[in-house]
C-alpha angles and dihedrals in degrees: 000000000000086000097050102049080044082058096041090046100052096039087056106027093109096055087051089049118035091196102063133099114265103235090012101090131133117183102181118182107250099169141006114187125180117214136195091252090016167353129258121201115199116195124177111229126199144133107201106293102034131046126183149164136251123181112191119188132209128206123241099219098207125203122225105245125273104288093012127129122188084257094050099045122137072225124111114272114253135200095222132046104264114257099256119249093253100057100043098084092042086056097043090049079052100050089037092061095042091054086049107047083045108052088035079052084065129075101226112095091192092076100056133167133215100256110232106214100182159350135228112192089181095066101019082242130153127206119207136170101245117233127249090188119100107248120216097269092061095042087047085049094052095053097050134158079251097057125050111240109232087216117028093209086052099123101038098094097056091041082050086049102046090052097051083048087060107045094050084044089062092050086059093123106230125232124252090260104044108091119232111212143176094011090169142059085241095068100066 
């Protein structure tokens, strides 16, 4: 698989990065991590004036155990059929590309979105520009109990931030075909 996302990468990358060089393009495996759902592939891109980076992840498709049904699963109840497997990476590319042409549709660059460059059915991968950017966890990490933090407001702003992003996150209007469930409280 690693060959053929190398091969993808390189033949489109132009189309994924407007600024490189059409012919002059290198995609290297930096990482490969195996997850317990998943595996994530990340490849270095660059001609030679740009680099970039590409994770593309790959969905673990999981068998019930030996004897087991979906009813008589050692798994939690639940009060909808489970997505299949099948379907689950189809609908995350989806939701993916909806979060991100939303939130670029707004003016505001501290709510950013990880950009989804591209899908592969043949394979259930998905194909996303990897972030330079810290994500909360790591800011969280940097300001610890453990570490005094040189300004003690120094995390309001991304807190601030992370709220706005969900809020508007929740106003993303949803498709005809996406189900929306357990709206109320009620419902739990």
């Amino acid at each position: 698989q690693t060959i053929v996302f190398m091969d993808h990468i390189r033949e489109h990358a132009t189309q994924y990065f407007a600024d490189f060089e059409s012919g002059q393009v290198d995609v290297q495996l930096k990482e490969k991590q195996e997850r317990p759902t998943s595996i994530h592939y990340q490849f270095t891109v660059g001609d030679t004036v740009h680099n970039r980076a590409i994770l593309v992840k790959v969905p673990l498709f999981h068998r019930l155990p030996a004897g087991e049904t979906e009813t008589n699963s050692i798994y939690k109840p639940r009060l909808y059929p489970r997505t299949e497997q099948n379907d689950t990476h189809k609908l995350e590319y989806k939701a993916l590309s909806t979060i991100y042409e939303y939130f670029s549709g707004l003016d505001e660059k501290q709510l950013g979105t990880v950009r989804v460059l591209d899908y592969l059915p043949e394979y259930h991968a998905i194909l996303v520009e990897a972030t330079r950017d810290p994500n909360l966890r790591q800011l969280f990490l940097e300001t610890s109990r453990f570490q005094i933090a040189s300004e003690p407001r120094e995390l309001d702003l991304p807190f601030q931030n992370t709220g706005r992003w969900l809020r508007l996150y929740h106003e993303i209007s949803k498709d005809a075909d996406v189900i929306i469930r357990d709206v109320y409280r009620d419902n739990y």
